[in-house]
C-alpha positions in Angstrom: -137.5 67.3 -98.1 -136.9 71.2 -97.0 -138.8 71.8 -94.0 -138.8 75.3 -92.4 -137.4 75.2 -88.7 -138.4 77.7 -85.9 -135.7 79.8 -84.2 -133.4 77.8 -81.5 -135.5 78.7 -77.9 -132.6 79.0 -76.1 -130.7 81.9 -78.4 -133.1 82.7 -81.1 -130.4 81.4 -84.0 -131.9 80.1 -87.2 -128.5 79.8 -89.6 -127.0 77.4 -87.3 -129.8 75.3 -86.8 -129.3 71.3 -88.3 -131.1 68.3 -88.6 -128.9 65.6 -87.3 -129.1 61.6 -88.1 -127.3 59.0 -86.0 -127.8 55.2 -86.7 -127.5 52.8 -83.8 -126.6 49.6 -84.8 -128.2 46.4 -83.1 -127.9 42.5 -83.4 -131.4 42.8 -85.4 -130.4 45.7 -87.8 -130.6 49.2 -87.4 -132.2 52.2 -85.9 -131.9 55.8 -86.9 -132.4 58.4 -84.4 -132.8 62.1 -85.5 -132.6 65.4 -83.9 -132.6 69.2 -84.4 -129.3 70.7 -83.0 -128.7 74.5 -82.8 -124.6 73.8 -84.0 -121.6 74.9 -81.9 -119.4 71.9 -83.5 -115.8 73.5 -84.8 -116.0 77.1 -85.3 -120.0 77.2 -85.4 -121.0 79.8 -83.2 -124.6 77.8 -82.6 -125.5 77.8 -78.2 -125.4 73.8 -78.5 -129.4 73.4 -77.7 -130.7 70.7 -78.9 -134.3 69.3 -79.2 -134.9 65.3 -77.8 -134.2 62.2 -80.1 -137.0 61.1 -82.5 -137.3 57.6 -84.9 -137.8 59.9 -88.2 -136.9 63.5 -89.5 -140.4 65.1 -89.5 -141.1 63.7 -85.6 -137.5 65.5 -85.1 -138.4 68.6 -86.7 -142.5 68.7 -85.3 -140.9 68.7 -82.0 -138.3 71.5 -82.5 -141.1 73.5 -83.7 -143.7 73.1 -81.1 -143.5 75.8 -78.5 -145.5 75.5 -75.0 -147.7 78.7 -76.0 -148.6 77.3 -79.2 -151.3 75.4 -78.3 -150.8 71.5 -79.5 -149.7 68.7 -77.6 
């Protein structure tokens, strides 16, 4: 699933931009939490913004892309 993500708010990047999956693991199995992260890891050159954690990938991204002029809630 490709999904088109706005610009990072903070610096305006769009190349470094990722859609990041952690798993927490619990005594009664496992939850995956997801994020959109503008990347500074390494050598990336990304500011390190990053939207808050979500339970799926579209929650993740829907967040990232909602701005406070846009309207929606």
């Amino acid at each position: 699933m490709q999904t088109e993500l706005k610009p990072c708010p903070f610096c305006g990047r769009v190349d470094k931009l990722i859609v990041w999956k952690t798993e927490q693991r619990l005594d009664h199995g496992v939850i995956e939490n997801w994020r959109v992260v503008c990347n500074r890891a390494g050598d990336e050159t990304g500011c390190g913004g990053s939207g808050g954690v979500y339970r799926t990938r579209r929650e993740a991204i829907k967040a990232w892309n909602r701005r406070a002029n846009d309207g929606e809630r």
